[in-house]
N, C-alpha and C positions, 0 to 999 in steps of 0.2 A: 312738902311736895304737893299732899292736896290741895292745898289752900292756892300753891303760884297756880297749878292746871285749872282751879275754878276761874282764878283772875284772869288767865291768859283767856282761856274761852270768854267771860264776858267781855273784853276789848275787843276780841276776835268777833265777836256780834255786833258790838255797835261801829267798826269798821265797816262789817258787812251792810248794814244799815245806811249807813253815809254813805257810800259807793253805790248802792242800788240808788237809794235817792237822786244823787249827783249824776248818776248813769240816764237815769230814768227819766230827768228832769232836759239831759242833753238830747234824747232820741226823741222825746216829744217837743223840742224847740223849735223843729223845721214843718212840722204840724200847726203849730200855734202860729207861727209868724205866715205861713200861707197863706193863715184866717186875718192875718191883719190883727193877729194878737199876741198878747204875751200870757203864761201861765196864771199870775195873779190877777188878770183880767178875766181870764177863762172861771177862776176859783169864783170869783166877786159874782160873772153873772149864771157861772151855774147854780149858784148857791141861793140867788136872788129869784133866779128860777125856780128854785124848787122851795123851797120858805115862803117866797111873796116879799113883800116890802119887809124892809129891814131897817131901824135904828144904825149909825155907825157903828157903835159899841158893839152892838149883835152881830154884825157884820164882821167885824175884828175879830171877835168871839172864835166863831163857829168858823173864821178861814186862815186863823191863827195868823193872821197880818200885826204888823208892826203901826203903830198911828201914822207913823210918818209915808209907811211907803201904801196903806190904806188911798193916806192925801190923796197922792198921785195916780195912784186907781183911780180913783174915784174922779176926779176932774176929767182924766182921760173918758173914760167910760161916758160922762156927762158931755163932754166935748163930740164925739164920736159920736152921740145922740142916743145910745144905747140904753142911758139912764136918767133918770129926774130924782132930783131934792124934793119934794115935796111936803108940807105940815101935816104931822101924826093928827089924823083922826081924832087920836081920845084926848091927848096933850098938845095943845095949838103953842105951845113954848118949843115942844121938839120936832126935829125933820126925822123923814125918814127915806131911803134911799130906792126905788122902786123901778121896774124893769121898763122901759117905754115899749112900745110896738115895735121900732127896730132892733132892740134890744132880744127883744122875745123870736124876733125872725133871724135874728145872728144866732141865736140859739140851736136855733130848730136848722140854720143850714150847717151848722159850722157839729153837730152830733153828732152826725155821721162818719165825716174823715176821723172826728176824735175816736167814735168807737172801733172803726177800722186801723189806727195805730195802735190802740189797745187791743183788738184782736194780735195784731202782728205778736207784739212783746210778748203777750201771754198765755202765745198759741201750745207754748212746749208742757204748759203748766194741766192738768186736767180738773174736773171739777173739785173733786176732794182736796188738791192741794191748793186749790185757790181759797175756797172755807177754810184749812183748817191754818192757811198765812193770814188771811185774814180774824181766825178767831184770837190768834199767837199776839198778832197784831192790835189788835183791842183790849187784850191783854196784857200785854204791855202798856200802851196808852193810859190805861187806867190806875196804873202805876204812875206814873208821872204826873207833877202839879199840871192842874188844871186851872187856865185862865176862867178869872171870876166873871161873875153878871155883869157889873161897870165895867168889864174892861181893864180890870187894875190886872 
């Protein structure tokens, strides 16, 4: 019997998990499309944001994108002017993907409504429970395989 209650409780967590996710991902959909964007858009240039120029690999990396649907980021993003391919510095064989000026000013306008949607969701939550879901949460994470340096 203790063994079904442990199982039953861990499905019952990662239910909960996919549902906040799939929740969380819907209430911030009408925020993001406002901005003239979509979520893995938002991932690619906050992340490009805060890093600086990035490798694709690294990129993939660090916003757990898939190659293929990277691609399409990444073209959009480029199309939209937000972002440049340009040749690594140290390695003139590889590109790296780097924020242009409009890029950096989509940023800086598009912060604010996002942090004011994330106020809203996360208003009922207080400081301690937000550290100690995010410590749970890292926690977890680090249990789970970790996509390699290439990208494999």
């Amino acid at each position: 019997m203790k063994h079904e209650n442990h199982t039953r409780v861990n499905q019952t967590l990662v239910l909960a998990l996919l549902r906040s996710q799939q929740l969380f991902v819907r209430a911030m959909g009408p925020v993001f499309r406002s901005a003239g964007l979509t979520a893995p858009q938002w991932d690619a240039l906050e992340t490009l944001s805060s890093k600086g120029a990035l490798s694709i690999n690294d990129l993939m990396r660090l916003t757990l994108s898939t190659s293929g649907n990277l691609d399409v980021v990444v073209k959009n993003l480029i199309q939209a002017g937000w972002a440049e391919k340009t040749v690594d510095e140290h390695d003139k064989r590889a590109r790296v993907l780097r924020l242009t000026e409009a890029g950096r000013q989509k940023v800086a306008e598009f912060l604010p409504a996002h942090n004011r949607a994330l106020d809203q969701i996360f208003c009922d939550l207080d400081a301690l429970e937000k550290r100690d879901t995010i410590s749970t949460l890292n926690k977890l994470r680090k249990k789970l395989p970790q996509p390699q340096k290439d990208g494999k």
